[in-house]
C-alpha positions in Angstrom: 18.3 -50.2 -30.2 15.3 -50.5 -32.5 11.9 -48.1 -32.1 9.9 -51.8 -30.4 12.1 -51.6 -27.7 12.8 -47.6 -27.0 9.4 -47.1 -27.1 7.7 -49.2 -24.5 10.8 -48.0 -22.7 10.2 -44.6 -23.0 6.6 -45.2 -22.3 7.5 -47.0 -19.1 9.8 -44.6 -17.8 7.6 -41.8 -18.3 4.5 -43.7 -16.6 6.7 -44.3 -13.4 8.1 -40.6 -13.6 4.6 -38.8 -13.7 3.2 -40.9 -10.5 6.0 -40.7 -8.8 5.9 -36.7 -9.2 2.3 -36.5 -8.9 2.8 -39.0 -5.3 5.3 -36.8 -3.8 3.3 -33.7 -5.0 0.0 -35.0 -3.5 2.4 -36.4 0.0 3.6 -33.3 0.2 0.0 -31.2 -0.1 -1.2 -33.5 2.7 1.8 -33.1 4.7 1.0 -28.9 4.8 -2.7 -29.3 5.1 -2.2 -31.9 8.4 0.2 -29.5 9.8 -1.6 -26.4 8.8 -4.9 -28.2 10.9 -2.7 -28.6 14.0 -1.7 -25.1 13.8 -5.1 -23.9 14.2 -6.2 -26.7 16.8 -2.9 -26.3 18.9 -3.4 -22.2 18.7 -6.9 -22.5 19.3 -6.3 -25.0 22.5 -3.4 -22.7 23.7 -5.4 -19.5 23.0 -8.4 -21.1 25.0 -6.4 -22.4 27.9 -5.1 -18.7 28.0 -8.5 -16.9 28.1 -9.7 -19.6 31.2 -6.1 -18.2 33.1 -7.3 -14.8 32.2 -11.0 -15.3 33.6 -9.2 -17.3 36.9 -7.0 -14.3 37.3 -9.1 -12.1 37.1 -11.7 -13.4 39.1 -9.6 -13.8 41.8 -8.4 -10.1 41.5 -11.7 -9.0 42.1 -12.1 -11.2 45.0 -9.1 -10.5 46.2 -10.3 -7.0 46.1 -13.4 -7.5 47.3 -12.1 -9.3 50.7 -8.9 -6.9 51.2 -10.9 -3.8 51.8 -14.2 -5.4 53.3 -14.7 -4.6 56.7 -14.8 -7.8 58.2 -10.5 -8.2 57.1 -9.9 -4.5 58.9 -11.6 -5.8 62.0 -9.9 -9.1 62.4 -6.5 -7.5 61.7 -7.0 -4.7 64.4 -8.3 -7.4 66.7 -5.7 -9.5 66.2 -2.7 -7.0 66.2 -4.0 -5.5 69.4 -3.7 -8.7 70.5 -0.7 -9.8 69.8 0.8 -6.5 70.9 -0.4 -7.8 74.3 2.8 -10.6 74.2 5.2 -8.0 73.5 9.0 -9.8 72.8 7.3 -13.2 74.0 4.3 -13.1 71.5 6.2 -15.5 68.6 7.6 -18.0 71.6 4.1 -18.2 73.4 1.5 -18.3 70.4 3.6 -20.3 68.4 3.7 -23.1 71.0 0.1 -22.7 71.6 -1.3 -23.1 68.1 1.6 -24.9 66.3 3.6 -26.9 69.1 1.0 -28.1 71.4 -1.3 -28.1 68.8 -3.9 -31.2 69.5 -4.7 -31.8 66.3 -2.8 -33.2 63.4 -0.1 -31.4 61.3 -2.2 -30.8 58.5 -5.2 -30.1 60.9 -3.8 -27.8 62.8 -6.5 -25.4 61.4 -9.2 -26.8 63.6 -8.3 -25.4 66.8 -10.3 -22.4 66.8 -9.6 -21.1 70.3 -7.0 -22.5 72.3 -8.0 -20.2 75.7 -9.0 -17.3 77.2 -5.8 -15.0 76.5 -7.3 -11.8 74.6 -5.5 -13.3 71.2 -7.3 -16.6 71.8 -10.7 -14.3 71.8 -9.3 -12.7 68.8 -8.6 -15.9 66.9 -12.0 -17.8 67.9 -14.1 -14.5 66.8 -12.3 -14.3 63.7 -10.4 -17.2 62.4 -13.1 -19.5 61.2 -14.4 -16.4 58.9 -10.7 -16.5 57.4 -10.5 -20.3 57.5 -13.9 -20.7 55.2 -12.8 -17.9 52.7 -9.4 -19.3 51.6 -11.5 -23.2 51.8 -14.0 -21.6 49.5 -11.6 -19.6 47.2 -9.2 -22.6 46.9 -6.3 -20.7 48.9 -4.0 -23.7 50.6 -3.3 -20.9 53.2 -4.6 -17.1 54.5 -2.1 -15.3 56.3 -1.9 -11.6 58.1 1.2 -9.2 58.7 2.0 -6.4 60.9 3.5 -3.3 60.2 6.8 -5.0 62.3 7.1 -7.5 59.9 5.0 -10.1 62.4 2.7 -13.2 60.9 0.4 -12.7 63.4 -2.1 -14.8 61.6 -2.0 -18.3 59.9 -4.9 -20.4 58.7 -2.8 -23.5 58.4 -0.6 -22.7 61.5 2.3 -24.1 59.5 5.9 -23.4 60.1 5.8 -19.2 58.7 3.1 -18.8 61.9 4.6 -16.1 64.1 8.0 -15.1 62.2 9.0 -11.9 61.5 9.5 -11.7 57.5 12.1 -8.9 58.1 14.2 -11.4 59.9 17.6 -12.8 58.0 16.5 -16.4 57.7 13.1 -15.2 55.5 15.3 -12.9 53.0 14.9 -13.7 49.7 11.1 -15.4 50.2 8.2 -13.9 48.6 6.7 -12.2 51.7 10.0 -10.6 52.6 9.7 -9.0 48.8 6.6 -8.0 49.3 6.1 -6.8 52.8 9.2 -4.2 51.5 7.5 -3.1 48.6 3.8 -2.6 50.1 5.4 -0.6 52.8 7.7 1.3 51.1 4.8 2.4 49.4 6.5 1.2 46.2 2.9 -0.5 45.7 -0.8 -0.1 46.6 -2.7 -3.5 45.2 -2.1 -7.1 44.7 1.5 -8.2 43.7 1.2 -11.8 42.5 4.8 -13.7 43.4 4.9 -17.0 41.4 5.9 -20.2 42.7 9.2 -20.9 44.6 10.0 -23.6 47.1 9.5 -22.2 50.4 10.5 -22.8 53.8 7.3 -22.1 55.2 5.4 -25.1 53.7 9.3 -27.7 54.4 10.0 -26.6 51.1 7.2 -27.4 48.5 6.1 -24.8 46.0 4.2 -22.3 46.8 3.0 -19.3 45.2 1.5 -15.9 46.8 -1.0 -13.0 46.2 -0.3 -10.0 48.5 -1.9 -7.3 49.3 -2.3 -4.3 51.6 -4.5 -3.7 54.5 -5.6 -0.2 54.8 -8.2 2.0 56.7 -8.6 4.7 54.0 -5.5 5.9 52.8 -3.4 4.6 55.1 -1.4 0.7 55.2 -2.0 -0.9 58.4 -0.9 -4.1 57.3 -0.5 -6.7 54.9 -2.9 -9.7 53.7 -1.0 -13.0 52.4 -3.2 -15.2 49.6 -1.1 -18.3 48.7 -2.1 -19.1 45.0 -4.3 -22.2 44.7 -1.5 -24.0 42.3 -3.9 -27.4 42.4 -6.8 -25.0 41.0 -4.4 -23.8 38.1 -3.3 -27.6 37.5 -7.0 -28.6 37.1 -7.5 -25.7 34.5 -4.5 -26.8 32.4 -5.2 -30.3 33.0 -7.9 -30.8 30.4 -6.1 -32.4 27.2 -9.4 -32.6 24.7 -7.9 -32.2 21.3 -4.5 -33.2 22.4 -4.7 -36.7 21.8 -2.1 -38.9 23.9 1.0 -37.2 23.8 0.2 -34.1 24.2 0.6 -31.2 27.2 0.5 -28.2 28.4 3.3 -26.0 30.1 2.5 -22.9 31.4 6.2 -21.1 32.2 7.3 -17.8 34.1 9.7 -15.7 33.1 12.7 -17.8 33.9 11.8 -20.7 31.6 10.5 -22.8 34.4 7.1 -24.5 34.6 4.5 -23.5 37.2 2.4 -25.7 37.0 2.0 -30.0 36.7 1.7 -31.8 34.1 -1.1 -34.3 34.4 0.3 -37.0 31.9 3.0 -37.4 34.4 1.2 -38.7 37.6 4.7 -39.8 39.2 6.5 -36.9 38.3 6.7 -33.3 39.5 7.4 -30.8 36.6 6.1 -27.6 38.8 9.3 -25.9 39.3 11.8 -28.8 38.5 11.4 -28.6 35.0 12.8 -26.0 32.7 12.1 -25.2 28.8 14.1 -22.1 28.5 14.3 -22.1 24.6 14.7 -19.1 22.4 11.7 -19.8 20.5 9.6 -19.9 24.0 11.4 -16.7 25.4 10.5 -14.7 22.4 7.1 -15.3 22.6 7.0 -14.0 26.4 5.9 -10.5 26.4 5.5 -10.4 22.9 3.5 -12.2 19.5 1.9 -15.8 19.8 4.1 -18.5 17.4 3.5 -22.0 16.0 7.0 -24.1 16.3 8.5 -27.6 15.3 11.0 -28.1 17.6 12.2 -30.6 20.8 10.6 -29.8 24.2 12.1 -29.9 27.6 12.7 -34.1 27.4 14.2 -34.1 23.7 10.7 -35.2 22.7 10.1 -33.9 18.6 6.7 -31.9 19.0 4.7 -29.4 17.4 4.1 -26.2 20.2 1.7 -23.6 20.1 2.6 -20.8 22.1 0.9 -17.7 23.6 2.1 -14.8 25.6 0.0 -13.0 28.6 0.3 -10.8 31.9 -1.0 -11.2 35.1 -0.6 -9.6 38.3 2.0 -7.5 37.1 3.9 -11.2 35.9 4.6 -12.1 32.2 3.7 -16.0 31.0 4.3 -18.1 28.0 1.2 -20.8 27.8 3.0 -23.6 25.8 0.5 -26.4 24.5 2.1 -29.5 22.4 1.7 -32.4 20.6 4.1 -35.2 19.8 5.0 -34.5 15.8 4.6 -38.4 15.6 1.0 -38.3 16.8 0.3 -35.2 14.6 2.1 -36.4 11.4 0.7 -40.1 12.1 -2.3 -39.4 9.3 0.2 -38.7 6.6 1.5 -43.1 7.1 -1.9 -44.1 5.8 -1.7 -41.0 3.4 1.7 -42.2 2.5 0.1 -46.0 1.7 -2.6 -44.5 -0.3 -0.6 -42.7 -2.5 1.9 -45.3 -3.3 -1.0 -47.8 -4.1 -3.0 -45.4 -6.1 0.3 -44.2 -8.0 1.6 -48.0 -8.6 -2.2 -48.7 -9.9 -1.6 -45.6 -12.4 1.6 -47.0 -13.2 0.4 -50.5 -14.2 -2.3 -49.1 -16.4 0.1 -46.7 -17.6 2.7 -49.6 -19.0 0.0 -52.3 -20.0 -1.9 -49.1 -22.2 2.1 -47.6 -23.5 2.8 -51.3 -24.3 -0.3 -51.7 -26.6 0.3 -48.4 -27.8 4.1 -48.8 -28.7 3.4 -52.5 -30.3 0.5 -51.3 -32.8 3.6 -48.3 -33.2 6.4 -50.5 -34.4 4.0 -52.8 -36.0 3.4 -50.3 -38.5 6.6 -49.0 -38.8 7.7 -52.4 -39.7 5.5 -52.6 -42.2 6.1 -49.6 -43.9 10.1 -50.5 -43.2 9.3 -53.2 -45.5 7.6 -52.0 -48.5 10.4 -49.4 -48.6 13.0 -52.2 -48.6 11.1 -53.5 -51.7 11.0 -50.0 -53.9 14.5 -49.9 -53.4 14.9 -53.4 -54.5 12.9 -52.0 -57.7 9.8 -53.9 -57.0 7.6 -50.7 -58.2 4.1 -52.8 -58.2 4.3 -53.2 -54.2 1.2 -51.8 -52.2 1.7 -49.6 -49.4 0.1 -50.4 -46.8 -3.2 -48.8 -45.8 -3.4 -46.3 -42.6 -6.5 -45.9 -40.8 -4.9 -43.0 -38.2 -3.9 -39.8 -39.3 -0.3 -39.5 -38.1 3.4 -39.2 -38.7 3.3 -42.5 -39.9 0.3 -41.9 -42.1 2.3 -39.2 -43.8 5.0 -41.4 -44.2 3.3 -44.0 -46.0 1.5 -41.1 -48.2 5.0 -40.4 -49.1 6.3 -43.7 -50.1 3.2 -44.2 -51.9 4.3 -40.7 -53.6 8.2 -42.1 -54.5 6.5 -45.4 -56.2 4.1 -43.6 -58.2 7.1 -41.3 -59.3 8.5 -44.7 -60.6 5.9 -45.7 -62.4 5.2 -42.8 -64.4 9.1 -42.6 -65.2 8.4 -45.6 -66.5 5.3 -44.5 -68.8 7.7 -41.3 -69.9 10.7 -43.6 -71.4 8.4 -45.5 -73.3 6.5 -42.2 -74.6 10.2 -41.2 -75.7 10.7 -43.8 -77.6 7.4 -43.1 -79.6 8.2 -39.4 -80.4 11.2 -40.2 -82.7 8.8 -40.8 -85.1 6.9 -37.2 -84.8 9.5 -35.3 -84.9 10.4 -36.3 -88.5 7.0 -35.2 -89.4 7.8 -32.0 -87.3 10.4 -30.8 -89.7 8.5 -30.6 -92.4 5.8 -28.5 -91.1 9.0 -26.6 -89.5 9.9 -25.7 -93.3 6.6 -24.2 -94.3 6.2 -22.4 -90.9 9.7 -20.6 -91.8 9.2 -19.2 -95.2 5.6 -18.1 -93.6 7.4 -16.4 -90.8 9.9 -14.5 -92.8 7.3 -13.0 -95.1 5.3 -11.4 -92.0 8.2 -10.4 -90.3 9.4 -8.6 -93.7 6.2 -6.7 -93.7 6.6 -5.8 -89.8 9.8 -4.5 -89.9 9.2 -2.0 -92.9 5.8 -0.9 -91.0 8.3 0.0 -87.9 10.8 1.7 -89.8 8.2 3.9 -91.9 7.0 4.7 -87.7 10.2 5.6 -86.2 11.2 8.0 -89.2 7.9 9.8 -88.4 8.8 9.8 -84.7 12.0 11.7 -85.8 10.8 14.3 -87.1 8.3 14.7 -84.6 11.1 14.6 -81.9 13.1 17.7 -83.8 9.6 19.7 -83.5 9.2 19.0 -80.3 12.6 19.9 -79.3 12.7 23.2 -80.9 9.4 24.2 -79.2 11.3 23.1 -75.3 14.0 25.2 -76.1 12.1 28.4 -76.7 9.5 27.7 -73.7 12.4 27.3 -71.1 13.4 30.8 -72.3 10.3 32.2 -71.7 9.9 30.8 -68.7 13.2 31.6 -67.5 12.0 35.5 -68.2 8.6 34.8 -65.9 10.9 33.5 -63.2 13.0 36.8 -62.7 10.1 39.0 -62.6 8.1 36.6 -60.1 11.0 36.7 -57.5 11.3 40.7 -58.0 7.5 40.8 -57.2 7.6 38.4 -54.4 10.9 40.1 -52.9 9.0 43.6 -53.1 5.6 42.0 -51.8 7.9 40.8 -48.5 9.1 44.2 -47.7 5.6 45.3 -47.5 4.5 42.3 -45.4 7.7 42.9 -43.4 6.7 46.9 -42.7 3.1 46.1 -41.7 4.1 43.4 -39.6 6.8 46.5 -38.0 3.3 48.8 -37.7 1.3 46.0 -36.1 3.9 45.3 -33.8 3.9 49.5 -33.3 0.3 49.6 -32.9 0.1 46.4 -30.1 2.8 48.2 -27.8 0.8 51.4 -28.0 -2.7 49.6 -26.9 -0.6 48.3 -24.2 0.5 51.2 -23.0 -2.9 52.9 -23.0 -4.5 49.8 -21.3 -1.9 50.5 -18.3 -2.9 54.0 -18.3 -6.4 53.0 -18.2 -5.8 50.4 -15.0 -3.6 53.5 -13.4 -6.1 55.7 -13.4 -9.4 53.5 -12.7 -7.0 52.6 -9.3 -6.5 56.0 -8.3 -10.2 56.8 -8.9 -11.3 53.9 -6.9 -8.5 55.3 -4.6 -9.9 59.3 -4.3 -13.9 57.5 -4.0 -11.9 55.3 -0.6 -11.0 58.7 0.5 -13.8 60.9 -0.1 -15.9 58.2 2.3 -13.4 58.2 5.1 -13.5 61.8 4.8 -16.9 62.4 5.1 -16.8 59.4 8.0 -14.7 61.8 9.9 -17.1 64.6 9.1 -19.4 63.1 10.7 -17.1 61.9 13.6 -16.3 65.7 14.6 -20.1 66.6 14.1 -21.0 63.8 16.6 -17.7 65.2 18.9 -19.4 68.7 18.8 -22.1 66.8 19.9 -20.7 65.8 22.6 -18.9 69.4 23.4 -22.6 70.7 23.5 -23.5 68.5 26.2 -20.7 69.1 27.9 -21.4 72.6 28.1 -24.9 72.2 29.0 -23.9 70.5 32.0 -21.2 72.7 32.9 -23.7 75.8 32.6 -26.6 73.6 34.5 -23.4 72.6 37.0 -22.5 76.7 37.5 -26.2 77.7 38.6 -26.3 74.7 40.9 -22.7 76.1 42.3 -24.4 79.6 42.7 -27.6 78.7 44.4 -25.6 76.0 46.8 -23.7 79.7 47.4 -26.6 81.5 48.5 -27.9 78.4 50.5 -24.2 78.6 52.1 -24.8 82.3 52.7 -28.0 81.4 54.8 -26.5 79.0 57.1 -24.2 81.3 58.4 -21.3 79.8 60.1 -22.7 76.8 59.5 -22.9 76.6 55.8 -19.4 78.1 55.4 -17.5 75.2 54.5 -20.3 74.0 52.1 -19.4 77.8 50.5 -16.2 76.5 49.8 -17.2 73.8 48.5 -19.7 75.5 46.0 -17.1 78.0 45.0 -14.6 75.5 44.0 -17.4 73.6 42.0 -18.5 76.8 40.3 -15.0 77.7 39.4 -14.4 74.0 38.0 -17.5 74.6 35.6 -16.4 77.7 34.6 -13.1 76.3 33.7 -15.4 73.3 31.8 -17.2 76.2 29.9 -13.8 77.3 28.5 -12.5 74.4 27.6 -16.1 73.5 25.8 -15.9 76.4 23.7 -12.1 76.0 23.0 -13.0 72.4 21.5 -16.1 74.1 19.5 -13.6 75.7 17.9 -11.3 73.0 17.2 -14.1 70.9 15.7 -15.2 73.8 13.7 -11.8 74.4 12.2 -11.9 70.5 11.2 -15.3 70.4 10.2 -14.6 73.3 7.6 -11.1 71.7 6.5 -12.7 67.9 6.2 -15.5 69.6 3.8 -12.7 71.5 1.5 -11.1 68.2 1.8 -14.3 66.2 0.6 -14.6 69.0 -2.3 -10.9 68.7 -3.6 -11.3 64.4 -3.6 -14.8 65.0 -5.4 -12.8 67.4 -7.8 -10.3 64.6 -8.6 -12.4 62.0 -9.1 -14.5 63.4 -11.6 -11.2 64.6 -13.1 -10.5 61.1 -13.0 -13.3 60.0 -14.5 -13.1 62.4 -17.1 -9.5 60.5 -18.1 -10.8 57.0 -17.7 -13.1 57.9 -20.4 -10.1 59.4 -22.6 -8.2 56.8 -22.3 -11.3 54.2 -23.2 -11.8 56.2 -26.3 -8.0 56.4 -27.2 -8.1 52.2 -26.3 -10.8 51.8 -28.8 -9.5 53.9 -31.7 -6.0 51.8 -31.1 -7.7 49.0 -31.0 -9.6 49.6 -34.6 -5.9 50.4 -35.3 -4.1 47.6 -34.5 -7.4 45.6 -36.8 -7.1 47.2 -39.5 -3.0 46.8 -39.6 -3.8 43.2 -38.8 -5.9 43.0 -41.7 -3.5 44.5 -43.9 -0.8 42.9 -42.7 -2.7 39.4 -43.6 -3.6 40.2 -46.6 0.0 41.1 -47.4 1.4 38.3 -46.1 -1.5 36.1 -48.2 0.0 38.6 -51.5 3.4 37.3 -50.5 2.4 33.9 -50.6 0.9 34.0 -53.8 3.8 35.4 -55.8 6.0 32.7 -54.1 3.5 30.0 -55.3 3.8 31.9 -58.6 7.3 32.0 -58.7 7.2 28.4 -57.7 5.4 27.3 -60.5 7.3 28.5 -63.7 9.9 27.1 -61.7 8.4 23.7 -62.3 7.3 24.9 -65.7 10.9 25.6 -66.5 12.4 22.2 -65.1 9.3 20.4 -67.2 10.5 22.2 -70.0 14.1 21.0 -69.3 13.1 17.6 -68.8 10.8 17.7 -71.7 13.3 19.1 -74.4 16.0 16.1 -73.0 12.9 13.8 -73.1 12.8 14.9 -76.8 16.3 14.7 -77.2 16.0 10.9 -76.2 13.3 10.5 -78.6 15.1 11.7 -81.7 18.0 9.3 -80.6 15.9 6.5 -80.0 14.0 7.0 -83.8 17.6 6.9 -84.8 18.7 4.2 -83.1 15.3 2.2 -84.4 15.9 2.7 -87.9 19.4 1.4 -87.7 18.8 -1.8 -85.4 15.3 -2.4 -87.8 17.8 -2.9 -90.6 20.4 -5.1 -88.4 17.2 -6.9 -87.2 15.9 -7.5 -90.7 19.6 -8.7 -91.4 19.8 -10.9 -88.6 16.2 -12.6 -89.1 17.1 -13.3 -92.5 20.5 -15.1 -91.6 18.0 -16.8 -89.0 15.5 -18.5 -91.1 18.4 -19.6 -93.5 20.7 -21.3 -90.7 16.7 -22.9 -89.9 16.2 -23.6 -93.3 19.6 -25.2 -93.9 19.4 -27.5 -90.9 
């Protein structure tokens, strides 16, 4: 295939490769950036949603609260409980076909009868049921109901079908006010338990959901209050699908997979509690990390889902919000249009410029093709072709041009050929004469070069002679150099020995030093805890002193109670007793005071021979600190001057090594010098005969030239 068609070819293929690449490069950008902007507006939706269930929740916690324990709840329960007590084993037969059977009004108006007669529960209800009526209207609660300790409903706003049963009973197990009623009085739990939706037989089996909580007059339960959740309020909240376009939704699911709550799209259909989207990806979010999935939702339907966990009333909940991926991907058809024109533009302009581009190519190929085709036909006077571009094919051309200027001057040189046969008879002659000068001056050199090299002979004998008797001398200075060096190195070896000597001795006298400075510093410790104690015993016989004084102050206090005693008679006698015993107690004192006198006297005079003897050794002690400085110091000029000797031994040593080194080297220079002029004498020799073979050969030379 020739280079006019491969190129456009090549050109083309490339063209449709690079927008093709660069398409599905800038498809596939727009195809992250769309989904990464429904990520954050679906998280954003489902993370809103989320926070307005937190705000309802907890709003109605704290209203919830706020109503449970108000007063107004305690009195109505007491009233009515007290009333319904009243009935006895007849109270569920006779109420419930007062306000639910023979109710007047219709089924879901049964609320309206406010007091049915004048029974002491109908005066109960009419003081108190409108109150409960208005606060489950005005808090959205589809019902309001209250429960005895027994298990009783004794209350019902609605008056529906759970009005008067007992929750305990077998045919309300397994509904959320059996579960709670058990756990509020089991004491198992003391606020609001929130019970998701179920159907229940209470409301002929629609969903309902319930808030319970206990009625208590301080610390004690007297009852249980019943909120059924407001599921239309909770459907309103998650019915608001800004953002969501028109296929999307919002699921709100409990911890069985199954949605509680209604989806607005669906106005015909009931998804609260019929519907279940029990998926992996949905379960793992529950109770744990919020996530962004592609997947199918409960009806096969491919959707994008933003998911978020959160906890209510003690219940965990998955808030799914979605989007058809059709509806969310639908930007990326236009996208996809856009592209393809854009790249199949590019494309175009990419052939019609390759095919201009690959013509002018081959056009000048060709023509170079040609002018080739003509050199080798050995047409040398073609032109090449001029090249305005700088390119391959520039250089090219350049080089044929090169190849027929080669032939031309090969030309030029044949016919120069044929002009120097004539020269180069004139050449020969001028050869002739150039000869007979040659031989003359080379005649003249080579006599000059033997008269040189005979001279260089005898020179080289000198020469030698003189080697030979400086390598002996040398050989002399040699022996007595490594004598001196070997003798200066048992010197440097000794002082080193000395220096080493000296250096364990100022060790040892340093250690001695620290020995003694330690036991000084030791005997000073002493001394002061000795005198410490001095000083304690002196303060002791202080003390002893005082003692004595009292007992002596004590003895005459004994002796005049005594003569007091004697004046009283009978009467003073046992005070007599009394004074003789303290007398004889301060006597005893008095001993014992001087016994301790002379204690402390013995210690005081054996802590101050004590004190004297430490004082002793530490001027002693002193005394060898100095001694030992002194002995330091002269070790220590010791161990200096051995240093310095030792150095300058050592430096000695060194020298005579350097020395012995160098008529080393002398001796090896005067080797190499003495063969140096053994070489020379050889080479004079060898000149003198190869100046005669050369003067031989030149003349044999010049003749064989002179002959031709």
């Amino acid at each position: 295939m020739k280079v006019s068609v491969k190129l456009p070819a090549l050109v083309l293929g490339i063209a449709l490769l690079c927008s093709g690449g660069v398409g599905v490069a800038s498809y596939m950008s727009g195809a992250n950036t769309v989904r990464g902007q429904a990520e954050q507006r679906l998280m954003a939706l489902a993370e809103g949603r989320r926070d307005s269930l937190l705000e309802f929740y907890r709003s109605k916690e704290i209203s919830i609260g706020s109503h449970m324990g108000g007063k107004a709840l305690r009195s109505a329960f007491s009233d009515l409980e007290a009333a319904w007590a009243k009935y006895g084993d007849k109270a569920f037969e006779t109420l419930t076909k007062i306000y639910v059977t023979d109710n007047p009004h219709p089924v879901h108006e049964r609320d309206q009868l406010v007091k049915a007669g004048r029974k002491p529960y109908d005066k109960a209800h009419a003081k108190h049921h409108t109150s409960l009526r208005d606060y489950a209207d005005a808090n959205d609660h589809p019902d309001i109901m209250l429960i005895n300790l027994n298990g009783d409903v004794i209350y019902s706003a609605r008056k529906r079908a759970d009005f008067g049963v007992n929750v305990r009973s077998q045919d309300w197990q397994g509904t959320p006010l059996a579960a709670g009623f058990e756990k509020i009085v089991s004491g198992e739990a003391e606020t609001v338990l929130g019970f998701d939706p179920v159907f229940y037989p209470g409301k002929d089996n629609e969903p309902a959901g319930f808030w319970i909580a206990p009625v208590a007059v301080g610390s004690k339960t007297i009852g249980l209050v019943v909120y059924e959740t407001p599921i239309g309020k909770i459907n309103s909240l998650l019915g608001k699908y800004a953002g969501l376009g028109e296929t999307g939704d919002i699921y709100l699911l409990n911890e069985d997979g199954l949605m509680i709550n209604d989806s607005q799209r669906t106005a015909d259909v009931s998804e609260l509690l019929s519907t279940q989207f029990k998926t992996p990806e949905t379960m793992s979010v529950m109770g744990g990390e919020a996530a962004f999935k592609h997947l199918p939702d409960y009806n096969g339907r491919d959707v994008f889902a933003a998911m978020v966990p959160f906890t209510a009333l003690g219940n965990k909940y998955t808030l799914v919000v979605v989007q058809g991926a059709d509806e969310v991907l639908a930007p990326l058809t236009s996208l996809k249009l856009w592209i393809f024109s854009i790249a199949l533009a590019c494309a175009v302009a990419a052939c019609v410029f390759g095919l201009l581009m690959a013509r002018n190519l081959s056009g000048r190929i060709n023509g170079l093709g040609e002018v080739m085709n003509r050199l080798a036909g050995g047409d040398i006077a073609v032109e090449v072709p001029a090249q305005s571009a700088s390119d391959e094919i520039a250089e090219m051309a350049a080089t044929v041009d090169v190849f027929r200027e080669n032939a031309l001057a090969r030309e030029r040189l044949e016919a120069e050929q044929r002009e120097s046969g004539l020269a180069q008879e004139r050449q020969a002659e001028e050869v002739s004469r150039m000869i007979a000068d040659f031989r003359s001056e080379v005649t003249e050199m080579l006599d000059a070069v033997y008269s040189n090299s005979e001279q260089m002979r005898c020179a080289a004998e000198e020469l030698n002679s003189v080697a030979d008797e400086t390598a002996g001398d040398a050989t002399n200075a040699s022996a007595a150099s490594e004598e001196a060096s070997t003798n200066v190195q048992t010197v440097a070896s000794a002082a080193e020995e000395l220096s080493a000597s000296i250096q364990e001795i100022r060790r040892q006298v340093q250690s001695t030093t620290e020995i003694v400075q330690n036991a000084s510093h030791a005997a000073v410790q002493t001394n002061n805890k000795i005198e410490g104690l001095a000083e304690a015993a002196q303060r002791i016989g202080d003390v002893v002193n005082l003692i004595s004084a009292i007992a002596e102050q004590t003895n005459l206090l004994a002796l005049n109670a005594t003569i007091e005693a004697a004046r009283a008679g009978d009467a003073g006698r046992g005070f007599a007793v009394v004074a003789s015993e303290v007398k004889e107690l301060a006597t005893q004192t008095a001993k014992a005071t001087e016994e301790i006198e002379g204690q402390i006297a013995e210690v005081q005079a054996a802590t101050k021979e004590a004190v004297s003897a430490i004082a002793g050794i530490t001027q002693t002690m002193s005394q060898v600190d100095e001694y030992t400085g002194s002995i330091a110091s002269a070790v220590e000029q010791q161990g200096a001057a051995t240093n310095e000797i030792s150095g300058n031994v050592q430096e000695a040593a060194r020298g005579t090594q350097d020395v012995a080194r160098t008529i080393v080297t002398i001796s090896e220079k005067t080797r190499i010098t003495s063969s140096s002029a053994g070489q020379v004498l050889s080479a004079s020799t060898d000149v003198n005969s190869r100046t005669n073979a050369l003067r031989a050969t030149v003349d044999r030379f010049l003749n064989a030239v002179a002959a031709a």
